[in-house]
N, C-alpha and C positions, 0 to 999 in steps of 0.2 A: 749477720753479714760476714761475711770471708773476711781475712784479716789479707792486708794486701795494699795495693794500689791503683790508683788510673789516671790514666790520661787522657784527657778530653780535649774535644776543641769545639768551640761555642762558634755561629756565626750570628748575623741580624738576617742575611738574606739568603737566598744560592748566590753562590758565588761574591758574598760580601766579604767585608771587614772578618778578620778570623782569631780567634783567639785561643791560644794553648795553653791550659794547666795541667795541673794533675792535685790529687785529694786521697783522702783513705775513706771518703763517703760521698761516692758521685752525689746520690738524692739530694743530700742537706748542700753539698755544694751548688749544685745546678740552680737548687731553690734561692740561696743566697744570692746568684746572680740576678734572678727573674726578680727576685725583690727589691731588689736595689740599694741594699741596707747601707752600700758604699759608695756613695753619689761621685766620691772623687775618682773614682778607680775607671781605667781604659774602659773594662765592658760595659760599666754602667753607660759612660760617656757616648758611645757608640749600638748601645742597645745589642750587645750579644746576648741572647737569650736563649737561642735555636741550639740544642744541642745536635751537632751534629755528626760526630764522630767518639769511641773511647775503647781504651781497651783496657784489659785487666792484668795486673802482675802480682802475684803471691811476693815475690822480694821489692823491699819499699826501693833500695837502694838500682834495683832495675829501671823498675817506673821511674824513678826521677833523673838516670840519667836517658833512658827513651825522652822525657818531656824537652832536657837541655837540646836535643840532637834532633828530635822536631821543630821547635824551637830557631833554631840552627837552619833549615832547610830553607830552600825558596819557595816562594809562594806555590809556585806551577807543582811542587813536588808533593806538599801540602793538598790542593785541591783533587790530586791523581791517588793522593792516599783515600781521603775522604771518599771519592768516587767510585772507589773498587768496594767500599760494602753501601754506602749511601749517593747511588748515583745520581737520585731526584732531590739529594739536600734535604730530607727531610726531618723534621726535628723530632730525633728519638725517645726524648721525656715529654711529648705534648698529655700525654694520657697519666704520667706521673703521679698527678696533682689532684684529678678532680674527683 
């Protein structure tokens, strides 16, 4: 794997509940969400599961201020980014796993 970053954003639905991270290992990340290991946490709470969006940064120090500055944005802005490469919401690690 690339040494690097991303930033992701989980949903439950189209157009649900949205969630932004970012990780230095989308897979093991994503899975840790799906799994639930952390019952207390927002995504478990709300079942973001659906990857839906992520992109990649060679500099950590990029990715993580991209994630504060989406993070930052309003929702509408949020949904318009997701839309321009994932317009049907579709959850990009469904085949990941099996």
């Amino acid at each position: 794997m690339d040494k690097g970053i991303y930033v992701y954003i989980l949903s439950n639905k189209r157009n649900g509940t949205l969630y932004v991270g970012v990780t230095n290992d989308i897979f093991r990340r994503v899975y840790e969400h799906r799994s639930g290991k952390n019952k207390s946490s927002f995504s478990f709470r709300y079942g973001l599961i659906r990857l839906v969006y992520y992109e990649f940064h060679l500099d950590p120090a990029v990715g993580i201020r991209r994630e504060k500055l989406i993070k930052g944005w309003k929702r509408k802005w949020k949904v318009e980014l997701i839309e321009q490469v994932n317009p049907k919401w579709a959850d990009i690690s469904e085949d990941w796993y099996s």
